[in-house]
Backbone as a ProteinNet text record, in pm:
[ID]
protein_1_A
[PRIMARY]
XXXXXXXXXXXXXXXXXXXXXXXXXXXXXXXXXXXXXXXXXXXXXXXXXXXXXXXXXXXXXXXXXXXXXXXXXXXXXXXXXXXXXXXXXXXXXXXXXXXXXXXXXXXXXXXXXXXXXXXXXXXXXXXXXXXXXXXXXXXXXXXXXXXXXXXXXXXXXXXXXXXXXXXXXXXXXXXXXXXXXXXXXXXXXXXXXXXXXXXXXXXXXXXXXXXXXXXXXXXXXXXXXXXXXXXXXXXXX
[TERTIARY]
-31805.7	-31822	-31719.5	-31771.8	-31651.4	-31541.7	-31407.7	-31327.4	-31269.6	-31375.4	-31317.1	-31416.6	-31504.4	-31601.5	-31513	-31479.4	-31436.4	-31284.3	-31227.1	-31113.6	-31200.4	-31276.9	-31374.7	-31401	-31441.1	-31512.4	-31453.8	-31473.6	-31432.6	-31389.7	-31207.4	-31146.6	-31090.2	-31136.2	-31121.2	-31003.9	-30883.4	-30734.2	-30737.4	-30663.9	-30641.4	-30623	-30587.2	-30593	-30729	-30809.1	-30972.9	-31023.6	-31021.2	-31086.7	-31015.3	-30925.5	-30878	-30900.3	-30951.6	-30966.5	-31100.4	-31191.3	-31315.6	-31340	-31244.9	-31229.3	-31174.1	-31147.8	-31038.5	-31160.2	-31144.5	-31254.7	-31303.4	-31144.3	-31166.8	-31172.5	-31230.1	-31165	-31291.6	-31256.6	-31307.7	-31430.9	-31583.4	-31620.1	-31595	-31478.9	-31462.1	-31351.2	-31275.2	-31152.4	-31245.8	-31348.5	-31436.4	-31486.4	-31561.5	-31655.6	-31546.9	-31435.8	-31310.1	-31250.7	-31223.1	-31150.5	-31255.4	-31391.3	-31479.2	-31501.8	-31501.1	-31556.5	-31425.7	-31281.4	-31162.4	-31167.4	-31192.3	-31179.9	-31283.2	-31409.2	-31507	-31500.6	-31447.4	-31382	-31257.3	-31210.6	-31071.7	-31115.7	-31210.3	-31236.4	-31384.6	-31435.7	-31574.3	-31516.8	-31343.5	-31288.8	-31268.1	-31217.3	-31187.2	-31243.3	-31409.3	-31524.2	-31594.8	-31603.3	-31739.5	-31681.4	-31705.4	-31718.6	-31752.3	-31693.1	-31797.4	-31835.6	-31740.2	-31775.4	-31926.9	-31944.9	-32145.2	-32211.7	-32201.4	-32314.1	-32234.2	-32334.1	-32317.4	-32284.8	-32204	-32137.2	-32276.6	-32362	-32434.4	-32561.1	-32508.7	-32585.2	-32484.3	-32384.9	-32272.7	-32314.8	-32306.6	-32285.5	-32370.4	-32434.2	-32494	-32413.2	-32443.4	-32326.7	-32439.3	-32467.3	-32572	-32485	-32529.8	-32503.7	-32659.8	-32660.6	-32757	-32715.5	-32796.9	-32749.9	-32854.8	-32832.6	-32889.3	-32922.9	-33045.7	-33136.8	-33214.6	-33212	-33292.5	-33306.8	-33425.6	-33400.8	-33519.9	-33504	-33558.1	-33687	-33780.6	-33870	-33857.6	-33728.9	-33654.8	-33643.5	-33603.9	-33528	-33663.7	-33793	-33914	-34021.2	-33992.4	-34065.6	-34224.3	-34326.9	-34418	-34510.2	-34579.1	-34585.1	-34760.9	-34786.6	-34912.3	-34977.1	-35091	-35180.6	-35220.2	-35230.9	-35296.9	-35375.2	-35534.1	-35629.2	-35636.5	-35734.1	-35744.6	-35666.1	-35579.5	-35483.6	-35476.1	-35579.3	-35624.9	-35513.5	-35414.6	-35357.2	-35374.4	-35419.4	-35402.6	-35362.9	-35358	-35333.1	-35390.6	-35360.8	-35430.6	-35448.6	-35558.1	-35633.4	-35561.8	-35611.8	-35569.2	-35624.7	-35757.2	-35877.9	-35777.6	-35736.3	-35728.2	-35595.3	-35432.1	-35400	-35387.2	-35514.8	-35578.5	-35651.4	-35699	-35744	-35666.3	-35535	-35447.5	-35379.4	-35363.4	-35263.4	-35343.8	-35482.9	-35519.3	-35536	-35419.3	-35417.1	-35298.6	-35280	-35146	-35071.8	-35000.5	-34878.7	-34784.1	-34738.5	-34627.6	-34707.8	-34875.5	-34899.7	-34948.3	-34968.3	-35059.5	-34895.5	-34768.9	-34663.9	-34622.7	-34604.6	-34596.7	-34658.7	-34762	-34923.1	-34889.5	-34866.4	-34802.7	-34662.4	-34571.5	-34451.7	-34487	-34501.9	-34471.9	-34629.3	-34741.4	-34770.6	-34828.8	-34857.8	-34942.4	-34828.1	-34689.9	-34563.1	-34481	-34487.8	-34389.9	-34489.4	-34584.1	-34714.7	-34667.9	-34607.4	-34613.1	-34723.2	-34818.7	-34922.6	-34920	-34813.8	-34789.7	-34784.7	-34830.9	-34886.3	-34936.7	-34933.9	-34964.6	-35034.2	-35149.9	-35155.8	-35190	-35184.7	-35236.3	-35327.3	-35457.4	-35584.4	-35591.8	-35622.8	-35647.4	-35771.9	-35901.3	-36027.7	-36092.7	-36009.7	-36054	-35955.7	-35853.4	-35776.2	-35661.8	-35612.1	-35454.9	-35358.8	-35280.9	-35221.8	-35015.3	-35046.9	-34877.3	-34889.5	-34787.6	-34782.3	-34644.8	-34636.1	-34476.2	-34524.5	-34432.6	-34444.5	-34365.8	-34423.3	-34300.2	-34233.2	-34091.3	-34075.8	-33952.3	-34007.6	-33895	-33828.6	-33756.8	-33693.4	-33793.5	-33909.1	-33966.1	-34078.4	-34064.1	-34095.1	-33962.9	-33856.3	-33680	-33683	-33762.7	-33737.1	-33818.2	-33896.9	-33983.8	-33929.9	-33814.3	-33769.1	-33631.6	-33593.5	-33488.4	-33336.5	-33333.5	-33216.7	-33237.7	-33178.6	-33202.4	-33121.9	-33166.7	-33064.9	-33022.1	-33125.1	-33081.6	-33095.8	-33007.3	-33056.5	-33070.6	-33218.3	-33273	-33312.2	-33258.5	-33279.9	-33396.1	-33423.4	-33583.3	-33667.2	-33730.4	-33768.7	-33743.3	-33693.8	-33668.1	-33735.5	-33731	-33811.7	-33785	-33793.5	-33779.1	-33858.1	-33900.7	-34016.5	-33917.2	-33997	-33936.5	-34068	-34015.1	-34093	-34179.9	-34131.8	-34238.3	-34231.8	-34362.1	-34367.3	-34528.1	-34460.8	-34632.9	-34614.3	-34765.1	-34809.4	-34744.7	-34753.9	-34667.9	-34751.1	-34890.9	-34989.2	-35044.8	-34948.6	-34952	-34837.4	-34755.5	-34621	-34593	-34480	-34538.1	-34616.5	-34670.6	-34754	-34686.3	-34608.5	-34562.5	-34608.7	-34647.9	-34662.7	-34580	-34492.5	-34380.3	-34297.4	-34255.2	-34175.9	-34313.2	-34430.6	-34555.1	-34552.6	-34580.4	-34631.9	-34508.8	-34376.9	-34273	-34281.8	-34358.8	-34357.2	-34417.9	-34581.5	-34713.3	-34645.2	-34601.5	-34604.1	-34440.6	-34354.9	-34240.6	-34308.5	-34460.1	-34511.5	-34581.6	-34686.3	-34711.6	-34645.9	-34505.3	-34468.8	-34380.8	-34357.5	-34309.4	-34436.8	-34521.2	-34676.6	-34679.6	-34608.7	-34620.2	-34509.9	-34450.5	-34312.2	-34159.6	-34191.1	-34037.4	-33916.3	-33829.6	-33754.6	-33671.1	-33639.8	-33585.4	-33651.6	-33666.6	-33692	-33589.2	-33550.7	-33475.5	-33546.8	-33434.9	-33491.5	-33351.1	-33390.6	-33252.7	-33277.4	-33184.4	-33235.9	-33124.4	-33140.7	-33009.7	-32913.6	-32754.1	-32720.8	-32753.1	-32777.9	-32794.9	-32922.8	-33005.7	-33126.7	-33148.8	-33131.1	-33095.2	-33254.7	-33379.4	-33489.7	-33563	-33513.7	-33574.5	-33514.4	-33355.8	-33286.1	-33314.3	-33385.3	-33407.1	-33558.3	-33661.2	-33757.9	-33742.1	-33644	-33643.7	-33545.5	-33468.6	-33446.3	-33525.6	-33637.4	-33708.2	-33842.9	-33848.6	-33967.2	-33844.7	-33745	-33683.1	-33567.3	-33541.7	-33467.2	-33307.2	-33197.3	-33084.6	-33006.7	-32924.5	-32783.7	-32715.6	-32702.6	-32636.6	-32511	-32500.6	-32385.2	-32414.2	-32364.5	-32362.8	-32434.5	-32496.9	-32515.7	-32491.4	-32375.5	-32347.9	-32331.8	-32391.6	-32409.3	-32368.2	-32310.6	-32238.9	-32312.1	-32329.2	-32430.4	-32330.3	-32293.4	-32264.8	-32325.6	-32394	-32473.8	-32579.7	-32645.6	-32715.2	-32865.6	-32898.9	-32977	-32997.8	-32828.6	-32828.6	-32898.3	-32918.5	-32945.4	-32864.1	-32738.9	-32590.3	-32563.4	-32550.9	-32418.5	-32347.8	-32229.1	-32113.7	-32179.7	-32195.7	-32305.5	-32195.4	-32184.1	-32092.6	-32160.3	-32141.6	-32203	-32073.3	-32074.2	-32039.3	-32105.6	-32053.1	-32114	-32078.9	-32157.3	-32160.4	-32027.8	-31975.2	-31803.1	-31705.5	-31704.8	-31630.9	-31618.7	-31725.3	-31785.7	-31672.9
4707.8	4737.9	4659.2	4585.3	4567	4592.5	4595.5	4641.7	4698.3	4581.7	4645.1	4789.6	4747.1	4901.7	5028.5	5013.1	5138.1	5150.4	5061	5067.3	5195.9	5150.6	5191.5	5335.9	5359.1	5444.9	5605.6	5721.4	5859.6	5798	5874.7	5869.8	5971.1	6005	6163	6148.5	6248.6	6237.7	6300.4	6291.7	6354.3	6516.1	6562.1	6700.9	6767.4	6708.6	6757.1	6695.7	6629.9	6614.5	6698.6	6736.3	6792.9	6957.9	6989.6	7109.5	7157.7	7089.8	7049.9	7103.8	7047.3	7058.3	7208.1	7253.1	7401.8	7438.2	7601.1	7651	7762.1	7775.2	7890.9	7839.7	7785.3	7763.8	7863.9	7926.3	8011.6	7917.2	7970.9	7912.7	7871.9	7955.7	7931.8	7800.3	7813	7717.4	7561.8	7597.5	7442.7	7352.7	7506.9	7443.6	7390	7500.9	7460.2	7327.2	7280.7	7149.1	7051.8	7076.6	6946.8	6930.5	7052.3	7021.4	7010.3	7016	6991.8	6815.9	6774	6640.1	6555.5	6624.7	6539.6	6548	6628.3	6599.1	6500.2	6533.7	6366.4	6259.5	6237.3	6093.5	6019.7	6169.1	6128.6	6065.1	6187.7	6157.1	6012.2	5976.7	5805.2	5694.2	5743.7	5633.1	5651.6	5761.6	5811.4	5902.5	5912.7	6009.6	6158	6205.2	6340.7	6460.9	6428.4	6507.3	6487.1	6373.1	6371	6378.5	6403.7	6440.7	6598.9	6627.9	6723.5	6693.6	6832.4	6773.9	6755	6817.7	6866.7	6776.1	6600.5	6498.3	6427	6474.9	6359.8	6479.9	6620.2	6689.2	6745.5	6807.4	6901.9	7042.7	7089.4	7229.9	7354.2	7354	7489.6	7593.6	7677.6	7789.6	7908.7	7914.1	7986.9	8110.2	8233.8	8342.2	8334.4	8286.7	8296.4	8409.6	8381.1	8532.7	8475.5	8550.3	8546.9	8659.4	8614.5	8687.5	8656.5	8724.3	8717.8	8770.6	8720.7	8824.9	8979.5	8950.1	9122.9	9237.4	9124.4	9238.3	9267.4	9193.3	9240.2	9349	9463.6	9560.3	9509.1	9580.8	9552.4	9537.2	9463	9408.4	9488.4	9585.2	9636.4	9575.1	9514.9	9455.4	9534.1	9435.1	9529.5	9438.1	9554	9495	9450.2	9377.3	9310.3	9167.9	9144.2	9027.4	8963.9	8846.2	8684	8621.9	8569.5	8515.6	8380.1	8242.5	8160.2	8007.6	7903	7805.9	7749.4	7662.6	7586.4	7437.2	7394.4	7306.8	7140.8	7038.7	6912	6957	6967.7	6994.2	7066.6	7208.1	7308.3	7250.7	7140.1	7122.5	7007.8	6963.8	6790.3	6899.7	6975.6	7041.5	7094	7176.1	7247.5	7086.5	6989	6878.7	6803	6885	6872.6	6976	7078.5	7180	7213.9	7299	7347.5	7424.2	7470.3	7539.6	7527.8	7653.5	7629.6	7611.7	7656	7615.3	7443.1	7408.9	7292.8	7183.9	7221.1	7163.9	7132.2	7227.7	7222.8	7131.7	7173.2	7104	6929.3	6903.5	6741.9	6701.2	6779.7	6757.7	6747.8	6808.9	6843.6	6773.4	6802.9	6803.2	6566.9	6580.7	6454.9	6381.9	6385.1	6299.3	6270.3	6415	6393.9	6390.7	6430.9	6423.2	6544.2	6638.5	6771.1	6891.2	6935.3	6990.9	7127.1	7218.3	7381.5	7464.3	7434.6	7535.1	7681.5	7766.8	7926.1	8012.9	8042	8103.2	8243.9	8327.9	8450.4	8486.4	8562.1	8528.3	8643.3	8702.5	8863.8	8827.3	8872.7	8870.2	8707.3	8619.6	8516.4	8399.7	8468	8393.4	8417.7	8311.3	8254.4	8317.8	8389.2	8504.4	8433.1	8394.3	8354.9	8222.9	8144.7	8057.2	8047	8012.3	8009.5	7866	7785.5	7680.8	7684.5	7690.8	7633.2	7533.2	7496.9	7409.5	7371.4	7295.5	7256.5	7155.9	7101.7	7018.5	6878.4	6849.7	6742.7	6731.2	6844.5	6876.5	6825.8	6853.6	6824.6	6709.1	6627.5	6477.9	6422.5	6494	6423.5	6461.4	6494.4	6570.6	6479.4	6463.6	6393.8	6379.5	6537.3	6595.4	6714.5	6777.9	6858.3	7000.5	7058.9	7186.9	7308.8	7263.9	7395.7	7276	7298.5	7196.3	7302.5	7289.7	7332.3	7299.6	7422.2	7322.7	7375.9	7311.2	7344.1	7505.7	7461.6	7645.5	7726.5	7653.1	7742.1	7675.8	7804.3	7732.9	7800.5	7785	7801.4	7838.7	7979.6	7969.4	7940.2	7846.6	7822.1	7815.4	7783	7728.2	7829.3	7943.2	8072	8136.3	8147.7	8187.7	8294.7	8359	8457.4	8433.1	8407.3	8488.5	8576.7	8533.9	8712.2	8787.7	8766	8878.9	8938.1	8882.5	8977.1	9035.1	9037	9048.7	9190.5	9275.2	9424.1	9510.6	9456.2	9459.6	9479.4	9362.9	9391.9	9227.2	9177.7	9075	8953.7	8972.7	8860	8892.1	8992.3	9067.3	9078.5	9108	9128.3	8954.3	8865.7	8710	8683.1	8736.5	8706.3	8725.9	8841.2	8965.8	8862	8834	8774.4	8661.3	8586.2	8454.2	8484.5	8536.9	8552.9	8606.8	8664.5	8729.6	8584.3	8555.4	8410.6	8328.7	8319.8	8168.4	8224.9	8330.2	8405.2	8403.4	8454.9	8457.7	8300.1	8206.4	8088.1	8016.6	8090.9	8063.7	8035.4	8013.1	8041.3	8147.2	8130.7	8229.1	8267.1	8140.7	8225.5	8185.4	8270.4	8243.5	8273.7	8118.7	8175.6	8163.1	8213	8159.8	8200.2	8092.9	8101.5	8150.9	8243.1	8232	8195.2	8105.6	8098.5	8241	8227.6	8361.1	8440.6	8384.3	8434.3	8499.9	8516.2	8473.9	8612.9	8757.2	8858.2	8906.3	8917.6	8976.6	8872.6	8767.2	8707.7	8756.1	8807.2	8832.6	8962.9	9007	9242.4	9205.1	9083.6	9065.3	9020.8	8979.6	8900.4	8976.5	9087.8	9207.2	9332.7	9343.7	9417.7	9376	9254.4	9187.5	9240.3	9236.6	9275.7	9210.9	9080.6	8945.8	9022	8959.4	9053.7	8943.5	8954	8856.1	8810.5	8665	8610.1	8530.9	8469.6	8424.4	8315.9	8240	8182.6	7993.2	7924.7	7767.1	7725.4	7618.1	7519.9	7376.9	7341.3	7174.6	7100.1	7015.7	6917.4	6735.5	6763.1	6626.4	6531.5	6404.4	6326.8	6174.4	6167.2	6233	6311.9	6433.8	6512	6422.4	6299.1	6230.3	6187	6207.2	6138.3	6189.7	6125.7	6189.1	6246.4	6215	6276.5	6397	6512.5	6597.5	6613.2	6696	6795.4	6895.5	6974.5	7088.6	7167.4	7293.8	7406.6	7519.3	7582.7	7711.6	7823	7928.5	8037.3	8170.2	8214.3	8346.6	8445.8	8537.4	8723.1	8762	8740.2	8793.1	8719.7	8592.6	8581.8	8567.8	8674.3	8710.2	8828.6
15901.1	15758.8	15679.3	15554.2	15464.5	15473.1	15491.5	15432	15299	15217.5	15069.2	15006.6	15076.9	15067.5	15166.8	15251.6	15308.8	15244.9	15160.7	15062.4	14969.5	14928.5	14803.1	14830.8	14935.5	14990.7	15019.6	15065.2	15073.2	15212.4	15200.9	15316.8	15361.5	15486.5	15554.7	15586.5	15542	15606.1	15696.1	15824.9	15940.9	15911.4	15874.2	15886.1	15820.1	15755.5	15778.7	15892.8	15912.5	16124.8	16181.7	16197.5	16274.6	16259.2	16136.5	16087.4	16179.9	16108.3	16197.6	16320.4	16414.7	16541.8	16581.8	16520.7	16532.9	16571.6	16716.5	16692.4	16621.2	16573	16458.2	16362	16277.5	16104	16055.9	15966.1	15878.2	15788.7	15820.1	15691.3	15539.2	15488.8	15376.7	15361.4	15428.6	15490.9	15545.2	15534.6	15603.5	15471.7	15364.1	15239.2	15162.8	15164.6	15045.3	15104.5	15180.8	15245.5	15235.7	15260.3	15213	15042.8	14960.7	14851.4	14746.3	14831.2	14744.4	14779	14935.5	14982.1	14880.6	14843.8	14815.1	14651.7	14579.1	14442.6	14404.6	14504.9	14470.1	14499.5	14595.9	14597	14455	14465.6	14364.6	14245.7	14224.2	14065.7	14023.4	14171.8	14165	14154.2	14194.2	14228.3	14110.9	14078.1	13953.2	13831.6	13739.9	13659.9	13681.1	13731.7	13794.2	13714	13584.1	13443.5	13413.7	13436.8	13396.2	13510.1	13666.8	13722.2	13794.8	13920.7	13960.3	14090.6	14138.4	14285.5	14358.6	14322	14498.2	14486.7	14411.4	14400.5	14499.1	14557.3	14652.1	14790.1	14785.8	14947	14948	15057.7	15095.5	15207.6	15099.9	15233.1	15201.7	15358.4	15343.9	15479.3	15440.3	15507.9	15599.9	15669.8	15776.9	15839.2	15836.9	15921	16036.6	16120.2	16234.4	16322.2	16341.9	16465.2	16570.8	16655.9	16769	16890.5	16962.9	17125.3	17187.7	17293.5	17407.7	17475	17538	17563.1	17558.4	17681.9	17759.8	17605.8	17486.3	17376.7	17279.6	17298.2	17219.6	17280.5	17176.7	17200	17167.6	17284.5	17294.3	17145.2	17105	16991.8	16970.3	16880.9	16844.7	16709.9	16744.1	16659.9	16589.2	16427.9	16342.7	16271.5	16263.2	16216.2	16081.3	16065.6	15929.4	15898.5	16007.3	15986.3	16120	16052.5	16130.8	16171.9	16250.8	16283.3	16353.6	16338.2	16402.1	16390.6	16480.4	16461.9	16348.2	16245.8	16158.6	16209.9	16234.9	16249.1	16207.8	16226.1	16136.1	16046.7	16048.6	15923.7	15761.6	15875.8	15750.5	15703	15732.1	15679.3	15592.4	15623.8	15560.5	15419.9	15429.7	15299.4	15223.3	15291.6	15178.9	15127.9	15166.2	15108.9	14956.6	14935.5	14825.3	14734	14754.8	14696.5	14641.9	14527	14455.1	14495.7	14492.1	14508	14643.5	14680.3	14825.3	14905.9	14941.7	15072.3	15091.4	14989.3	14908.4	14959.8	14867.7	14909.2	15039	15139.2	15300.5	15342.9	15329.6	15396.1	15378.1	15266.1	15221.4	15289	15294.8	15355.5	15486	15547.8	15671	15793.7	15720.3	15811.1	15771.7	15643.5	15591.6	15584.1	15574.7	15590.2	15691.1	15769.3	15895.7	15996.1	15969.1	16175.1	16220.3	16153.2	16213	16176.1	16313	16298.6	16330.8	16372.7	16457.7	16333.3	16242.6	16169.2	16205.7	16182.9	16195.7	16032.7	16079.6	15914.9	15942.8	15822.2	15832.4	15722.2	15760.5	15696.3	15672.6	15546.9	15516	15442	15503	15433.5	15426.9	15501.7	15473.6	15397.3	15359	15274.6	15312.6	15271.2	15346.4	15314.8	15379.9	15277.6	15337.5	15437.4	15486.1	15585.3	15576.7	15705.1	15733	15840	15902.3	16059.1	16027.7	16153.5	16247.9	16395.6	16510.8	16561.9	16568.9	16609	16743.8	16826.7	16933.7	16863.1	16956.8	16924.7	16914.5	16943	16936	16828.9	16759.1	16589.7	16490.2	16570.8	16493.7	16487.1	16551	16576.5	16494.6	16422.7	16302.4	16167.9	16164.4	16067.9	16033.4	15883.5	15851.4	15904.8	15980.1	16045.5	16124.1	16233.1	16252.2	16260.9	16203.2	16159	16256.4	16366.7	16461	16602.8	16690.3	16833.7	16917.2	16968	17067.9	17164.4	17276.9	17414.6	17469.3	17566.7	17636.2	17656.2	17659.6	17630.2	17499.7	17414.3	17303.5	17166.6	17060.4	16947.6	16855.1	16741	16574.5	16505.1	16451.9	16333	16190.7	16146	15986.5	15901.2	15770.8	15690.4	15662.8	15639.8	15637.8	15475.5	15457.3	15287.9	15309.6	15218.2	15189	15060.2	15014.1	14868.5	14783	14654.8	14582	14571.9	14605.9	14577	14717.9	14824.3	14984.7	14991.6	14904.9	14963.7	14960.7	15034.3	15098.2	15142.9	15243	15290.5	15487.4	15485.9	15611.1	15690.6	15626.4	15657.6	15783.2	15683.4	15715.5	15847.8	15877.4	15977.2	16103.9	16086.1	16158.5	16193.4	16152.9	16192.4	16267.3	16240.8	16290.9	16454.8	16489.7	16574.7	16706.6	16604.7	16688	16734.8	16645	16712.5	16801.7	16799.2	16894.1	17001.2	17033.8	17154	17182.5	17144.8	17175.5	17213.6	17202.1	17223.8	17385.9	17392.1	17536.4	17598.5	17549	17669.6	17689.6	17625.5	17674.7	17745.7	17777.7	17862.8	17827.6	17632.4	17599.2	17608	17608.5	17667.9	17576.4	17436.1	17326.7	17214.4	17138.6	17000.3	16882.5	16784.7	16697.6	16534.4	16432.7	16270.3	16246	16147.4	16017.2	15908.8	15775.5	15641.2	15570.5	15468.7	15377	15368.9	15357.8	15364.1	15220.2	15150.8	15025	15000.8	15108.6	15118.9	15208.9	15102.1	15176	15210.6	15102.3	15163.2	15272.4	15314.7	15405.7	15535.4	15505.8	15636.3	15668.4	15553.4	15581	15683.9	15677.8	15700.9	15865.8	15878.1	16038.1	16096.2	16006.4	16115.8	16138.4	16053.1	16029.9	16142.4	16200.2	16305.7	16407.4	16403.2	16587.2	16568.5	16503.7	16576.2	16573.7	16638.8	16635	16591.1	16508.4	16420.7	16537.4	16534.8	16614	16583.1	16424.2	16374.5	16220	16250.8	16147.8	16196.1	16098.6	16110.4	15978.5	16012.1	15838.8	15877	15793.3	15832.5	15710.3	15711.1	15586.6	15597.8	15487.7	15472.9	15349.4	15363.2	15286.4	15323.3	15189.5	15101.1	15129	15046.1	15090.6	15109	15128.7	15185.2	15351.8	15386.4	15492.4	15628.5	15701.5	15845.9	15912	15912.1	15999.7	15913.6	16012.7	15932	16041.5	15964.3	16020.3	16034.2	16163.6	16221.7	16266.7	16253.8	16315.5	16296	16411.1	16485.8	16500.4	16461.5	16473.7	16534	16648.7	16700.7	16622.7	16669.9	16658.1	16625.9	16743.5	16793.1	16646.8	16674.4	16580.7	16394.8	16425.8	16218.3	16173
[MASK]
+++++++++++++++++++++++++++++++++++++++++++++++++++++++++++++++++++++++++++++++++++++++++++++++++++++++++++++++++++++++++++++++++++++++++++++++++++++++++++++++++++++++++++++++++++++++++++++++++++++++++++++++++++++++++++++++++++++++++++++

């Protein structure tokens, strides 16, 4: 690289790598040391009075869940709610359609070649979808936010309707497809929700899943493919 660009450029002082590396540092002790590091250098390069920080970082935060066949109580079907794979077909049709499922459908499946779609059909109509993914779904993806090893998998990307919503929905699709993907030999299933992101987290403890810790990943710039990824357990919350 240049030299006069990495003159130019955000320079990590040794005691944030090294912070990094601790295996304790406190989430807050991680965001505050990147977003004090990433204001002194922005001040120097840019104006930062006219834009916004979170056009230079990305700092997200995840409460992480999961388990195991052994920890899912036997899972009772309930009628009236279609559960299945969606087709190429059906997401080549929603990608000419409006809203969040219309959005997905374009992202994910017509941009990235990702097809594990799951929908839930009340009367005929699409009432929720939520997608699975291994790690060889992660690999079509800009970055990957959770690394998973063999046998294991991710429901994300899960949204219902506001006009299904309480119903039981969301915690139920959670249920089916965590029994499905064990009747198919996985052995764990996880999901994340933003932590802020409290009725999604009442919803995926409310399907079974049990709190496992924390995932934060640091992106500079929030474009990039690389982050700073750190995992926190149970124990040490």
């Amino acid at each position: 690289m240049n030299p006069a660009i990495l003159k130019r450029g955000i320079s990590f002082p040794r005691s944030f790598a090294i912070s990094l590396n601790n295996p304790m540092p406190t989430i807050q002790d991680v965001r505050e040391k990147t977003v004090t590091l990433a204001k002194a250098n922005l001040k120097r390069m840019i104006p930062t009075s006219r834009v916004s920080i979170g056009s230079f970082i990305d700092f997200s935060r995840f409460v992480l869940f999961g388990w195991s066949h052994e920890q899912m109580q036997p899972l009772e079907f309930r009628p009236g709610l279609d559960i299945r794979k969606m087709s190429p077909e059906d997401l080549f049709t929603l990608t000419r359609c409006d809203g969040r499922f219309g959005e997905q459908a374009r992202l994910y499946h017509a941009n990235r070649g990702i097809d594990t779609a799951y929908g839930v059909y009340i009367g005929g109509e699409l009432a929720h979808m939520s997608w699975i993914y291994t790690a060889a779904q992660y690999s079509l993806e800009p970055f990957q936010r959770l690394a998973l090893e063999e046998l294991e998998v991710e429901i994300v990307n899960c949204f219902t309707l506001e006009k299904f919503r309480g119903l039981g929905i969301y915690p139920y699709a959670i249920r089916f497809l965590s029994n499905l993907q064990f009747q198919n030999g996985v052995e764990r299933v996880y999901m994340m929700a933003d932590h802020k992101n409290h009725a999604s987290q009442r919803g995926i403890i409310k399907a079974g899943l049990k709190r496992l810790g924390h995932i934060t990943y640091i992106r500079i710039p929030p474009s990039s493919n690389k982050s700073i990824y750190y995992r926190r357990s149970q124990s040490n919350i």
